[in-house]
C-alpha positions in Angstrom: 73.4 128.7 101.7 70.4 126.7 102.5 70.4 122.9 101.1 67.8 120.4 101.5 69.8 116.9 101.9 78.3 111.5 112.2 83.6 109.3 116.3 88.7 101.2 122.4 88.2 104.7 124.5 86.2 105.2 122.0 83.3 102.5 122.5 83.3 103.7 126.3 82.3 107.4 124.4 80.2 105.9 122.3 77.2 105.5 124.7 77.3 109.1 125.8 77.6 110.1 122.0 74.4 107.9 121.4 72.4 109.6 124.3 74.0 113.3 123.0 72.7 112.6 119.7 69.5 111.2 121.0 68.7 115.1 121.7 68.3 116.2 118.8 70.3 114.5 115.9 69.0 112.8 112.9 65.2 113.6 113.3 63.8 111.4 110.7 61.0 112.9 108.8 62.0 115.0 108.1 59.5 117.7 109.6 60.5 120.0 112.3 58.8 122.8 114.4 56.7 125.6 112.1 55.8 127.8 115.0 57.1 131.7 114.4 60.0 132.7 116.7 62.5 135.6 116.7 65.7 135.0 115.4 68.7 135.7 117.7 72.0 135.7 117.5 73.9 132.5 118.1 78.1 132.1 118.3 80.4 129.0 118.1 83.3 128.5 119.3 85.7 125.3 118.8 89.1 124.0 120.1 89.6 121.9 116.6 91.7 119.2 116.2 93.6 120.0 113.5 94.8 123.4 111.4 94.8 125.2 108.5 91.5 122.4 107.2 88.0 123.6 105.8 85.8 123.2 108.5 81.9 122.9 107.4 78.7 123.3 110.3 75.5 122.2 109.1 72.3 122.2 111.2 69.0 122.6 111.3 66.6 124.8 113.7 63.8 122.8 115.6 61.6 125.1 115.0 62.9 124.9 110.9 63.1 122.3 108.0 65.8 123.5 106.3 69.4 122.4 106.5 71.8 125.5 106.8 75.3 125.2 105.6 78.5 127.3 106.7 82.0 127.1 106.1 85.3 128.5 107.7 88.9 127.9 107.7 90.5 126.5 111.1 93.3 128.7 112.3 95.5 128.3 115.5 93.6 125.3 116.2 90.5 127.0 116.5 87.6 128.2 114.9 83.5 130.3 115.3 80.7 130.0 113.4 78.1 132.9 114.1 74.4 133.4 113.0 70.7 133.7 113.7 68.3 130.8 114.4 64.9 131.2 115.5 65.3 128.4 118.6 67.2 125.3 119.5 69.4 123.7 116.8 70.9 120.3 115.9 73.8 120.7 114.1 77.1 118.8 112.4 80.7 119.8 111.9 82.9 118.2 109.1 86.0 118.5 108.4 86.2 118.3 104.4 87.6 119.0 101.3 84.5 120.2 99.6 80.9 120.3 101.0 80.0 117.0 98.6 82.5 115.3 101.3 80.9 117.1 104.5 78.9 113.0 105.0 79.6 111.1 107.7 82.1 108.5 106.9 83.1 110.4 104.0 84.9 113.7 105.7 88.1 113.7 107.6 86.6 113.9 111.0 83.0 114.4 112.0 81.1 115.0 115.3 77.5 116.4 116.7 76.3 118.2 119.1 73.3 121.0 119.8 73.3 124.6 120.3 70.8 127.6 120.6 71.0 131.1 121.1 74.1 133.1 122.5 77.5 131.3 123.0 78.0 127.4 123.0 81.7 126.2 123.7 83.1 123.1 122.1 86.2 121.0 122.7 86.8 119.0 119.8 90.5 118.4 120.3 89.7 114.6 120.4 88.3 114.0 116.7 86.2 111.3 118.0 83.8 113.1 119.9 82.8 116.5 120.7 82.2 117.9 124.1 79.8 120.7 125.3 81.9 122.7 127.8 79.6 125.6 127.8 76.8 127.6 126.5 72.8 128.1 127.1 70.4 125.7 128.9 70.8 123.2 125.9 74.9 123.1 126.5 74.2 123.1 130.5 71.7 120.1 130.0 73.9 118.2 128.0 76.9 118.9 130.6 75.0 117.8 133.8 73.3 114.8 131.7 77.1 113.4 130.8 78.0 113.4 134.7 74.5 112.1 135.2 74.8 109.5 132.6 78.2 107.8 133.0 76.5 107.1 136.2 73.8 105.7 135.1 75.3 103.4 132.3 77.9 102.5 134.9 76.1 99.1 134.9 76.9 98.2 131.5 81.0 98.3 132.6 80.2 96.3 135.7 82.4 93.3 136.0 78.7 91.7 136.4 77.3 92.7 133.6 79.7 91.6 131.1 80.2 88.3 132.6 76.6 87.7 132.0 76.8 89.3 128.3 79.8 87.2 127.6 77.7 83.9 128.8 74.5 84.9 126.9 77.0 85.1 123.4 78.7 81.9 123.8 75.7 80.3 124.9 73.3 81.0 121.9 70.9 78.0 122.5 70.1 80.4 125.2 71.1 83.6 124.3 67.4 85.5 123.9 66.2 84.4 126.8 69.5 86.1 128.9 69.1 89.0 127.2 65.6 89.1 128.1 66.3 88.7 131.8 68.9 91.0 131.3 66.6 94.1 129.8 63.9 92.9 132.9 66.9 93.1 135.4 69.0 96.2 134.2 66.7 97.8 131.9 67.9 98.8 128.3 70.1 101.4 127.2 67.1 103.3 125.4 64.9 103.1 128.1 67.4 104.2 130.6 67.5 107.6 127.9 64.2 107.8 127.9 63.6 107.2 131.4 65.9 110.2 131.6 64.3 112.3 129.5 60.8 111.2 131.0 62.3 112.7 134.6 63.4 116.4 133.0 59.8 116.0 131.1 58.0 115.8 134.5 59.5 118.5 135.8 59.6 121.1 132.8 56.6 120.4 131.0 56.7 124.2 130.0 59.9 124.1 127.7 60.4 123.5 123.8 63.4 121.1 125.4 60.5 118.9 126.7 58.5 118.6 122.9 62.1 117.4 121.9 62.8 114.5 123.6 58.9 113.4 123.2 60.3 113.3 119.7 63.3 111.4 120.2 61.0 109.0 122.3 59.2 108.7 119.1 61.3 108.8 116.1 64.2 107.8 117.4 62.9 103.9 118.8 62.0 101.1 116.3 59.4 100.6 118.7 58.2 103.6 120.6 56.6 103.1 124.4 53.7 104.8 123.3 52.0 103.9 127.0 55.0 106.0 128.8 55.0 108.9 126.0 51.2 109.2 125.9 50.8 110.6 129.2 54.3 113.3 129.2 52.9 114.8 125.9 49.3 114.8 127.8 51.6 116.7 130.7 52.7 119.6 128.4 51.6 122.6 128.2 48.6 123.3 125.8 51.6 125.8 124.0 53.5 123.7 123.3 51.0 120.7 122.1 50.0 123.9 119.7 52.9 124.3 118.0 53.6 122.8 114.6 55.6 120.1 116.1 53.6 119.3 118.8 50.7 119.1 116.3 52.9 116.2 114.7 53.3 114.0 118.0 49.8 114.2 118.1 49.3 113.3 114.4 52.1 110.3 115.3 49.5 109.1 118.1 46.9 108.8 116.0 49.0 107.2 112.9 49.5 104.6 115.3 46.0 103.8 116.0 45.3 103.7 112.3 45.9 100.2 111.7 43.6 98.3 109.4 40.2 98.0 110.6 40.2 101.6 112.0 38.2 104.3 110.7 39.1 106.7 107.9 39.3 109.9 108.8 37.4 112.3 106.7 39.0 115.8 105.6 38.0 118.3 102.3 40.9 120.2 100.6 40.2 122.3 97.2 42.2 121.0 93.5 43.2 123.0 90.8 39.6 125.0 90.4 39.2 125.4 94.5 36.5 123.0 94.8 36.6 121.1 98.1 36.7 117.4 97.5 35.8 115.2 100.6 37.0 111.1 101.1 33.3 111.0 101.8 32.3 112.0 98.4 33.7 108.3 97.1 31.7 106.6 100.1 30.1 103.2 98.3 33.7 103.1 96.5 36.9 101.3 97.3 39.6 104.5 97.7 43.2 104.9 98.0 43.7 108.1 100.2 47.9 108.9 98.8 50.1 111.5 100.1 52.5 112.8 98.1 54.3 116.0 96.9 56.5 117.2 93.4 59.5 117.5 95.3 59.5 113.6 96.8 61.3 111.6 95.0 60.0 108.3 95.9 56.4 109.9 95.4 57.4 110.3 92.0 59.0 107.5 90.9 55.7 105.4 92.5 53.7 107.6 90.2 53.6 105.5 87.6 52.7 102.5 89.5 49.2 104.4 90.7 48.5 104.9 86.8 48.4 101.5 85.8 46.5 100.7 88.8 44.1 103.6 88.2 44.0 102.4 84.2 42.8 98.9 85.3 40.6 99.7 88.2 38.7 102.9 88.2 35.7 101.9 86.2 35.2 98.7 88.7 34.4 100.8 92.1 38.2 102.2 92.7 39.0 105.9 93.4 42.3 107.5 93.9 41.7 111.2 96.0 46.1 112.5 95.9 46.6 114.8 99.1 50.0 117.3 98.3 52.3 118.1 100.2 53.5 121.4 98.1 53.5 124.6 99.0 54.0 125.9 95.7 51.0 125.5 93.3 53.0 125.4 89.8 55.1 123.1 91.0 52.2 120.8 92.5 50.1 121.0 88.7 53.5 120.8 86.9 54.1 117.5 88.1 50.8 115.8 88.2 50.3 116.7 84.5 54.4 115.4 83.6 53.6 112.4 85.6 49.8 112.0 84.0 47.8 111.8 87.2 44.2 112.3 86.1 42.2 111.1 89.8 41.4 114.1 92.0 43.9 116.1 93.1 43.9 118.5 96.0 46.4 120.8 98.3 46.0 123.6 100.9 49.9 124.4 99.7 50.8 124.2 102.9 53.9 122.0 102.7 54.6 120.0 105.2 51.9 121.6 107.3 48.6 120.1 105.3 45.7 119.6 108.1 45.1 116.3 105.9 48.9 114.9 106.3 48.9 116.4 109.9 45.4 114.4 110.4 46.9 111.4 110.1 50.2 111.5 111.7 52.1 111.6 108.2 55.8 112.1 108.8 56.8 110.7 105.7 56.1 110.5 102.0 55.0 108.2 100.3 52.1 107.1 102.5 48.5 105.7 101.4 45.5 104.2 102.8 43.1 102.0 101.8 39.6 102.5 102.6 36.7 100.1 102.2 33.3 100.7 100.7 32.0 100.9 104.7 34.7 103.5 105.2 37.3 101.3 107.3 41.0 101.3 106.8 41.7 97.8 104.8 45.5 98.2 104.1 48.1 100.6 104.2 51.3 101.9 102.5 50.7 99.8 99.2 53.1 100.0 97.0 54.2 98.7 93.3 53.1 95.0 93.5 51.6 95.3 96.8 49.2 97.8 95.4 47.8 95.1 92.4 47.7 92.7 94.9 45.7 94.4 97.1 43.1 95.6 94.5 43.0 92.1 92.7 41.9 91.1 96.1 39.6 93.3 96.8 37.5 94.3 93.6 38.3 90.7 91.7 39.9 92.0 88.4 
């Protein structure tokens, strides 16, 4: 079944479960490698911690962007899960009821972990966390990187350390500014990760592993280092930087140099009739450049917003040019006639894969830009009021 929709012992776990998830876990966006693999045979085996429960795994391939759901019943305290993926995958057991509870804080217990082909041990006798004892490179990474870690965030237990922690939170007149010596002094948790990472990176530039935590370095960080993840993606191998994923990091570079007062980026995609409409066929014209698809959500329910805004301002030098996301062409048409979208409209039905969207770094939907009569980025990701504001601004209702 394929549906498209996380454990005082414990804290000292907790920063190895952070790093464990930082493999692979939670990939925002959402989009996930496209490049054609083989599927092979992969097998699961668990010391549970309980018996007689429904046990559910659901995970996701790299290379895939579908979740994949499967079930079991735990017996003697132990249970497999076998199937076929096409590469690495992140994955989640739950133990619950009924699939609608299979949420993090919402089943019984809960854990994460990553797997890819052949066998992959787990020991999950401890609800609270699960523990790789065995499997393929990804289980023999994850091993060696928990020996390598507890090391490594050794620091943060030091009798030094918390003593200094403890100070900076009583203290808070001065509180920043220790916590800020002590990220100079000790480095942060997250950078010690990536720091990690950045050291297998160097020396396996040739492995989908590699592309992986580039992306956890990205998506993963409220503020990416883009100066210390510029140059390991340069480092991979020209493979790899091909792939659908890799494509993406490279899209994510360039989203973040597309700030206001960049350039647009010009593309052509055909609508409805196969004509290819250019960004540069509105040049002179003040255009919103929107990504969207049928199947978003918040596309959909912004829809109307872009209406009255197209209503109000299209005879006064505005133009709206909708890039799609679908991959189905009913389902694209369907919904910009039910939603009453009458500004170009145009798709390669690729899906997530659109050279536009890809162009410019899109990871997520809704996204828009802004472009001036001179062809420079004025504004970005305007939304309901935001939007009106933006063209009252600019073309003086």
């Amino acid at each position: 079944m394929k549906l498209k929709m996380y454990s005082q012992d414990y804290k000292n776990n907790m920063r190895k479960l952070l790093f464990l998830l930082s493999l692979g876990f939670l990939f925002s966006l959402h989009f996930a490698f496209g490049q054609e693999m083989a599927m092979k045979k992969f097998s699961i085996k668990v010391q549970a911690p309980e018996n007689n429960s429904k046990v559910f795994l659901i995970y996701r391939s790299f290379e895939g962007n579908e979740l994949m759901v499967d079930s079991t019943l735990i017996k003697n305290n132990s249970f497999v899960f076998e199937g076929k993926t096409s590469g690495y995958c992140y994955g989640g057991l739950y133990i619950a009821k009924s699939l609608n509870e299979a949420k993090p804080f919402q089943a019984k217990h809960y854990g994460f972990f990553n797997f890819g082909y052949g066998e992959t041990k787990l020991d999950w006798r401890n609800p609270k966390i699960i523990q790789v004892t065995g499997g393929d490179e990804m289980a023999k990474y994850q091993i060696a990187s928990s020996a390598l870690l507890d090391k490594r965030l050794a620091i943060f237990n030091s009798p030094a350390y918390r003593a200094q922690q403890q100070q900076a939170d009583s203290l808070r007149a001065i509180a920043d500014s220790l916590r800020a010596d002590l990220d100079q002094q000790y480095g942060t948790k997250y950078e010690i990760i990536d720091d990690a990472h950045a050291e297998y990176i160097r020396k396996n530039p040739n492995t989908a592993l590699s592309l992986h935590f580039i992306e956890a370095m990205i998506f993963q960080r409220q503020a990416p280092r883009w100066k210390v993840i510029t140059p390991l993606f340069n480092m991979l191998s020209d493979s790899l930087k091909n792939t659908f994923r890799g494509k993406v990091i490279a899209g994510s570079m360039v989203n973040e140099s597309l700030a206001p007062g960049a350039k647009y980026i010009d593309f052509g995609q055909p609508d409805k009739d196969g004509k290819i409409i250019k960004v540069s066929d509105f040049k002179g014209k003040y255009v919103l450049i929107d990504f969207w698809a049928s199947w978003c959500g918040p596309c959909r329910a912004e829809n109307p917003n872009l209406v009255k805004a197209y209503q109000a301002y299209k005879g006064k030098g505005f133009e709206i040019i909708g890039i799609s996301l679908d991959d189905n062409r009913q389902k694209w048409l369907d919904a910009v006639a039910a939603d009453g979208l009458t500004w170009p409209q145009v798709s390669d039905l690729n899906g997530i894969k659109n050279e536009a969207a890809m162009s410019y770094g899109v990871t997520s939907i809704p996204e828009n830009y802004l472009i001036s009569p001179e062809g420079i980025i004025i504004d970005k990701n305007l939304r309901g009021a935001r939007l009106e504001q933006a063209l009252q601004k600019y073309l003086k209702k």
